[in-house]
C-alpha positions as CSV (number, residue, x, y, z in Angstrom):
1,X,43.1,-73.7,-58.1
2,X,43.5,-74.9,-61.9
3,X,44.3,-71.6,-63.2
4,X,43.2,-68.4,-61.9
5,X,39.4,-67.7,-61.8
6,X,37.8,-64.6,-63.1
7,X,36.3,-62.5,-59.5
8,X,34.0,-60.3,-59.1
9,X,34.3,-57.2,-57.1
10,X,32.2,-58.0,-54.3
11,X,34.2,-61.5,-54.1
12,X,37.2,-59.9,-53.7
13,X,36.2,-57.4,-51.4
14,X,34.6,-60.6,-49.1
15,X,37.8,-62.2,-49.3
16,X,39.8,-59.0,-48.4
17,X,37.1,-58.8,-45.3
18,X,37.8,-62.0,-43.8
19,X,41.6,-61.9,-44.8
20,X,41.4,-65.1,-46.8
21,X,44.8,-66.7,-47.8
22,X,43.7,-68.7,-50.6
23,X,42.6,-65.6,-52.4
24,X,46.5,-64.4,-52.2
25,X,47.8,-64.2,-55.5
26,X,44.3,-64.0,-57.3
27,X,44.5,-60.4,-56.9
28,X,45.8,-57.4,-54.6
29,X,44.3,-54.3,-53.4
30,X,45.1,-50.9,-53.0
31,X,43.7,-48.5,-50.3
32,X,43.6,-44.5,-51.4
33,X,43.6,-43.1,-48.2
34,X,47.1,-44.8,-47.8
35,X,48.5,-45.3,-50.9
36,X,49.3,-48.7,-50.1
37,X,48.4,-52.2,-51.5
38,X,48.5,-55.4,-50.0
39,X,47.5,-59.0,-50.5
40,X,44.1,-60.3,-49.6
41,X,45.0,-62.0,-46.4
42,X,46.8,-59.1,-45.3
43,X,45.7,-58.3,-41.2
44,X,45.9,-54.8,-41.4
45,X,43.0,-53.0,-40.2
46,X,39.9,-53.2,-43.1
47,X,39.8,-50.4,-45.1
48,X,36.3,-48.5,-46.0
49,X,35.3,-50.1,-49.2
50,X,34.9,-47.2,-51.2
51,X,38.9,-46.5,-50.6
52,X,39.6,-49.9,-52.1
53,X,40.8,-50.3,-55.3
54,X,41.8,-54.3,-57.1
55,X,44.5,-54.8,-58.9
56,X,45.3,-58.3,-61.1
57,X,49.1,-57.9,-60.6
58,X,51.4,-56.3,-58.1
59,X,53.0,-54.9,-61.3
60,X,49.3,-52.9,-61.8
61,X,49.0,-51.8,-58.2
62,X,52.9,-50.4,-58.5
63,X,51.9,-48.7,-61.8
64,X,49.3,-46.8,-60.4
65,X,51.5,-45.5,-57.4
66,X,50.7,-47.7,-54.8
67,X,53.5,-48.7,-53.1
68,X,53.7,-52.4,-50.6
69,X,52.5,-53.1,-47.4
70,X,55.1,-53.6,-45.0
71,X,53.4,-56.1,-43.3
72,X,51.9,-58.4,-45.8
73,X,54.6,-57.8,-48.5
74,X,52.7,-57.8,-51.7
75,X,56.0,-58.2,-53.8
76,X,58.2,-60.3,-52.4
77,X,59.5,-63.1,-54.5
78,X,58.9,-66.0,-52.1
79,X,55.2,-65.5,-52.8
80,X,55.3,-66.2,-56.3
81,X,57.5,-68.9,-55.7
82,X,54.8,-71.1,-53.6
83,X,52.2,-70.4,-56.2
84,X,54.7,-71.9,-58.9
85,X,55.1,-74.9,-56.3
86,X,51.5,-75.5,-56.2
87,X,51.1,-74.9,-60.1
88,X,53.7,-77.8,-60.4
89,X,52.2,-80.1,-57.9
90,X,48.8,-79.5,-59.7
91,X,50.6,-80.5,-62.8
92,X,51.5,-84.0,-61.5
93,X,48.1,-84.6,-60.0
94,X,46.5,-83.7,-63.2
95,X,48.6,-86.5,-65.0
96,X,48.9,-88.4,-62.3
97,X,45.0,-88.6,-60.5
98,X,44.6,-92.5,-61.6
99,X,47.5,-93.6,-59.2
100,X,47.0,-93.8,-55.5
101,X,48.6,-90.0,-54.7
102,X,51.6,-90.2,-52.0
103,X,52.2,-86.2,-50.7
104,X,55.7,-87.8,-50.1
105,X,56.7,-88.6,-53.8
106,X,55.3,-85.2,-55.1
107,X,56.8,-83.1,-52.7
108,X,60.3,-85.6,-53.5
109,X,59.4,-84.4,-57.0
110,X,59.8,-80.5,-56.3
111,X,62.0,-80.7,-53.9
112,X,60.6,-79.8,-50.5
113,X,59.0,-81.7,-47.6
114,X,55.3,-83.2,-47.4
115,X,54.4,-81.0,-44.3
116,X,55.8,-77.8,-46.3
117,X,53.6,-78.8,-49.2
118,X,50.5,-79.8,-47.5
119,X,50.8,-76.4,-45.7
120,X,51.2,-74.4,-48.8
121,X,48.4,-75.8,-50.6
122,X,45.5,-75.6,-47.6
123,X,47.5,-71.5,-47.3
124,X,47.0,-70.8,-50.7
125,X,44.1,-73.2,-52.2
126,X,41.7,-73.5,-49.0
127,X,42.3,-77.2,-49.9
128,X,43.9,-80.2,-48.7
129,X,45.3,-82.4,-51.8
130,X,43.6,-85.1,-51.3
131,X,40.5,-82.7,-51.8
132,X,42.7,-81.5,-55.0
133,X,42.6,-85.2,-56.2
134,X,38.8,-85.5,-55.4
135,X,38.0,-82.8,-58.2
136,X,40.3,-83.9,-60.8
137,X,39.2,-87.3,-60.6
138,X,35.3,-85.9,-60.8
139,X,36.4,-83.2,-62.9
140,X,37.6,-86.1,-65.5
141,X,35.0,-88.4,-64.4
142,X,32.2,-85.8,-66.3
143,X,34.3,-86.1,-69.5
144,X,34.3,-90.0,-69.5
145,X,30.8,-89.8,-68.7
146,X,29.4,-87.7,-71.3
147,X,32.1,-88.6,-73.8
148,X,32.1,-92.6,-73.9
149,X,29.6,-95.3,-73.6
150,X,30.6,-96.6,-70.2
151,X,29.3,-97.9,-67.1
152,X,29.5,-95.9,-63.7
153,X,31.8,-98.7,-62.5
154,X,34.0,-98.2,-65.5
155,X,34.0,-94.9,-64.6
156,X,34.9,-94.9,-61.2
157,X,38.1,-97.4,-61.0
158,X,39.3,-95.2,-64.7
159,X,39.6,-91.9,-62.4
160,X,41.3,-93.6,-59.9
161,X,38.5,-94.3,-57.3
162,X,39.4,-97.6,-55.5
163,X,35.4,-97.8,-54.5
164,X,32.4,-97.3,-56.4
165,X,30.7,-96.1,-52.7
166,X,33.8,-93.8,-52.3
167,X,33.3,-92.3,-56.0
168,X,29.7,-91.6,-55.4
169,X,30.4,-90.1,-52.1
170,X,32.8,-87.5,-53.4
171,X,30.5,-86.8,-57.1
172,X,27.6,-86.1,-54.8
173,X,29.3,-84.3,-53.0
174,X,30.9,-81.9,-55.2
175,X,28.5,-81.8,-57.9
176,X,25.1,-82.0,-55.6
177,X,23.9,-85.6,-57.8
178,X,25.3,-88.9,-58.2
179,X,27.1,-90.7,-61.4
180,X,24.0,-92.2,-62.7
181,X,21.7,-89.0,-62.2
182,X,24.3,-86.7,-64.1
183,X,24.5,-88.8,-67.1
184,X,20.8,-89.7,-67.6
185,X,19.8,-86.0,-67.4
186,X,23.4,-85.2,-69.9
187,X,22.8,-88.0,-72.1
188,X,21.8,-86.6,-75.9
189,X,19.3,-88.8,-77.5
């Protein structure tokens, strides 16, 4: 969830089928026939797609003259509050993905329990943080890689990977080729 990703229409309207939380926040949508807009995770009954209209902002879905659902509660404060929470915690891991991560000292950080925060981010990312961790370290891994003349080793204990085997697990895994296959077919001769 590193800032909010640009969806298409047929994305959102997937995620509004299959009520998906982690889309909650991305975007909101508004159903004519009603004159209501909710959140995508919302459980109301699925709208017909051509009623639907997106939104990027409750504020946008209000301007229009669409007023909250009563059951998902589109504007409600608290909402905006846990995406701030995550936004922080992603914060830390970002400056923080070398260290061995402990849920307990970030949620200490922000002030609220390692269960609430662990619940908040698989709610709202889809994610677990360790899997957060798992693509910041890659994510940074790629820079050293195509940026420095290092090693794969080098690499791997730099982003905080305490295994070589566990830092090739997680690169293949998120980015479909291993350390050594990514840079030979980046490298610039």
């Amino acid at each position: 969830m590193n800032s909010f990703v640009r969806l298409s229409n047929q994305e959102k309207w997937e995620a509004v089928k299959e009520s998906k939380k982690a889309y909650d926040g991305k975007f909101f949508y508004g159903v004519k026939t009603t004159g209501i807009f909710c959140r995508p995770s919302c459980r109301a009954k699925t709208p017909l797609r051509d009623n639907v209209l997106f939104f990027n902002t409750s504020k946008e879905a209000l301007k229009a003259g669409f007023r909250p659902c009563k059951r998902c509660q589109p504007d409600q404060i608290i909402f905006q509050l846990e995406l701030d929470l995550i936004k922080k915690a992603i914060d830390i891991l970002n400056k923080e993905y070398t260290n061995e991560i402990r849920l307990e000292a970030i949620s200490r950080q922000l002030g609220v329990s390692g269960n609430h925060l662990g619940k908040l981010f698989k709610m709202n990312t889809g994610k677990t943080i360790i899997q957060v961790v798992k693509e910041i370290r890659v994510e940074k891994s790629l820079e050293i890689l195509m940026q420095h003349n290092k090693n794969i080793l080098e690499v791997a204990y730099m982003t905080g990977f305490k295994s070589l085997s566990n830092f090739y697990k997680c690169f293949k895994e998120l980015k479909g080729c291993t350390p050594k296959e990514y840079q030979r077919s980046n490298r610039k001769f």
